[in-house]
C-alpha positions in Angstrom: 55.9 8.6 -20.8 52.2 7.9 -20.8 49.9 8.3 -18.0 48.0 4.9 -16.9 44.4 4.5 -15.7 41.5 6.8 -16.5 41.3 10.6 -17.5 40.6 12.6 -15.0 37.0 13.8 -14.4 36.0 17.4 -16.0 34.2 19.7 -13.0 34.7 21.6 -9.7 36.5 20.4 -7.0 36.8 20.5 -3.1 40.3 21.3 -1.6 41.3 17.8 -1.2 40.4 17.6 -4.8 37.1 15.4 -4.8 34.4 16.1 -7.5 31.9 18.6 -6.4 28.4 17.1 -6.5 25.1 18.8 -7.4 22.8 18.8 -4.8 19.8 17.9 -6.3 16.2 19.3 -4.4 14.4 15.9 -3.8 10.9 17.9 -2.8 11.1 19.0 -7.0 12.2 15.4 -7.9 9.2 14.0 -5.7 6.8 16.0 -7.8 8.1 14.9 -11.2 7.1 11.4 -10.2 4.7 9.8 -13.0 2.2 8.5 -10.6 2.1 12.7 -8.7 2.5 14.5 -11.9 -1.4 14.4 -12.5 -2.5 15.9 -9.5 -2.4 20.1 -8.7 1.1 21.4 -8.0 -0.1 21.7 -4.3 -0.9 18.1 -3.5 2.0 16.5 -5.0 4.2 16.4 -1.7 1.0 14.6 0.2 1.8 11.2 1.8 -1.5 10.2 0.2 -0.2 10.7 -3.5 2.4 7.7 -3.4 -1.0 5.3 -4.3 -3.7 5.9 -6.8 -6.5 5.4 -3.6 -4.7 8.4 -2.1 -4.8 10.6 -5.4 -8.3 9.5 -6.1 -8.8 10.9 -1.9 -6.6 14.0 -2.6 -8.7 14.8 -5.8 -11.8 14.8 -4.3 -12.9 11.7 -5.9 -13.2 9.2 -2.7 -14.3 10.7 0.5 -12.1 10.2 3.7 -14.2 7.3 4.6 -13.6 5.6 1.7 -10.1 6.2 1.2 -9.4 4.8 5.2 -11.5 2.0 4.0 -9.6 0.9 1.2 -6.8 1.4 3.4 -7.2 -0.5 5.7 -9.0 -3.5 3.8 -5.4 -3.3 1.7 -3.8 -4.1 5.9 -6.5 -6.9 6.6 -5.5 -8.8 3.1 -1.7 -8.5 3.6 -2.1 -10.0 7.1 -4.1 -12.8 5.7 -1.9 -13.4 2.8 1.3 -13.5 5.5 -0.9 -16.6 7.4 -2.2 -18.4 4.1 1.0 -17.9 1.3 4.7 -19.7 1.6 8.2 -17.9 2.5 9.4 -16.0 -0.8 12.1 -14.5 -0.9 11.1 -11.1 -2.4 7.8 -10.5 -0.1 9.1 -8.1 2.4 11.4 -9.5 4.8 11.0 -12.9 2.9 9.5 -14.9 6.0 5.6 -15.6 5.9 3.3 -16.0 9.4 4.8 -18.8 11.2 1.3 -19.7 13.4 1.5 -20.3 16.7 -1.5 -22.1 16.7 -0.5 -23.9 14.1 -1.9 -28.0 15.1 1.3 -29.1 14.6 2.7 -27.0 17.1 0.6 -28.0 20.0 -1.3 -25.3 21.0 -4.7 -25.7 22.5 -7.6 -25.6 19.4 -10.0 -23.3 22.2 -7.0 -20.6 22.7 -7.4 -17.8 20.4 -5.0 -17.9 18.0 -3.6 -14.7 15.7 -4.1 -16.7 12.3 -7.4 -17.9 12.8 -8.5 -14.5 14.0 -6.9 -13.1 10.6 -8.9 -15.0 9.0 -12.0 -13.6 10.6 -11.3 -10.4 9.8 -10.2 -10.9 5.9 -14.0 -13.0 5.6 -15.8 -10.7 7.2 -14.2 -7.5 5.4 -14.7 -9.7 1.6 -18.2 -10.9 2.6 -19.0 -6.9 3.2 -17.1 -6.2 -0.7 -18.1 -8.9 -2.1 -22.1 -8.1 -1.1 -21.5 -4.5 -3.5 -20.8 -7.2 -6.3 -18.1 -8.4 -8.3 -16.9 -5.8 -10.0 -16.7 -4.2 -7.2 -14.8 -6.2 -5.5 -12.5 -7.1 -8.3 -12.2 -2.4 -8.8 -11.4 -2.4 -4.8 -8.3 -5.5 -5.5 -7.3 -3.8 -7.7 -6.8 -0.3 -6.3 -6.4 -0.5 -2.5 -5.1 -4.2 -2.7 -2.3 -3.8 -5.5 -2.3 -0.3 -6.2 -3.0 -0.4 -9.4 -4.5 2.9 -11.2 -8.8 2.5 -11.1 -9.4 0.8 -14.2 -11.8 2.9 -16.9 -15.6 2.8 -16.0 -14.8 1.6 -13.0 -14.7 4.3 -10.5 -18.4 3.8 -9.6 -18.1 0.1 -8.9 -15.0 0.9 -6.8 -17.3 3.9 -4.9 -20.0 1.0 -4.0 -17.0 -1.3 -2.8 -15.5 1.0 -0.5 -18.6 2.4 0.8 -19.1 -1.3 1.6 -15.9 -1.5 3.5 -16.7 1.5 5.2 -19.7 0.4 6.4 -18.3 -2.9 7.6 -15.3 -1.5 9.0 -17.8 1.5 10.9 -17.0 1.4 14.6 -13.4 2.1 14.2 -12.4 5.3 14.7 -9.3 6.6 15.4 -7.2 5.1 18.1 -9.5 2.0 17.7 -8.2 -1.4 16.1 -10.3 -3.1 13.3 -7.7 -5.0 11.4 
């Protein structure tokens, strides 16, 4: 008589005759990553080495200041883009910025209102990149904003941008708001 249903699986087992499973070191798999493999064996594990601004930090490249900069510019555009782009489905939770100061939804035009002072803060941080120039601006998009690895030759336009930021974003320090 023939056995049914699949052969049985080739390996270790518990007691209760489950499959033993390797158990795989996820610090050693972190460091394999394409995007970490680049950097020295000892900053691999960083926080900062998930995004190319943080390598470019973690080498040396960007200063701190620039780095937070970039940072944060990248917070001050995803808040504006929640306030000015429609619901999609696979942009984080899929639900944009519903306004409450929205003019259809009846709030006072004098009241301060959360979109409107979004909108401050993503002008006045672009008017500060967009004074280092173009290409600056289009190096610090491209890096800080979608993570995207510093394109060749443009490291020093994307140093000017970020010192820019910096500047701009100057009075916030830690434990201090600028966003």
């Amino acid at each position: 008589m023939a056995r049914r249903g699949r052969k049985r699986k080739i390996g270790l087992r518990h007691p209760g005759g489950d499959l033993v499973r390797p158990q795989f070191d996820v610090r050693s798999l972190a460091t394999l990553q394409p995007h970490r493999v680049w950097l020295p064996e000892e900053k691999r594990m960083d926080q900062k080495a998930a995004s190319p601004l943080g390598c470019l930090n973690l080498l040396g490249v960007l200063s701190d200041a620039q780095y937070l900069a970039g940072v944060r510019y990248a917070v001050v555009v995803g808040k504006y883009r929640a306030v000015i782009e429609t619901p999609r489905a696979t942009a984080g939770a899929g639900r944009g910025y519903d306004c409450p100061g929205d003019p259809r939804c009846g709030r006072d035009p004098g009241e301060s209102c959360e979109c409107r002072q979004r909108k401050e803060r993503y002008e006045g941080a672009f008017l500060a990149v967009i004074e280092a120039g173009q290409r600056a601006a289009r190096a610090v998009a491209r890096v800080a904003v979608h993570g995207e690895q510093c394109p060749r030759g443009a490291l020093p336009d994307l140093k000017r941008g970020l010192d820019a930021l910096a500047k701009h974003f100057g009075g916030a320090g830690r434990g201090q708001r600028s966003e």
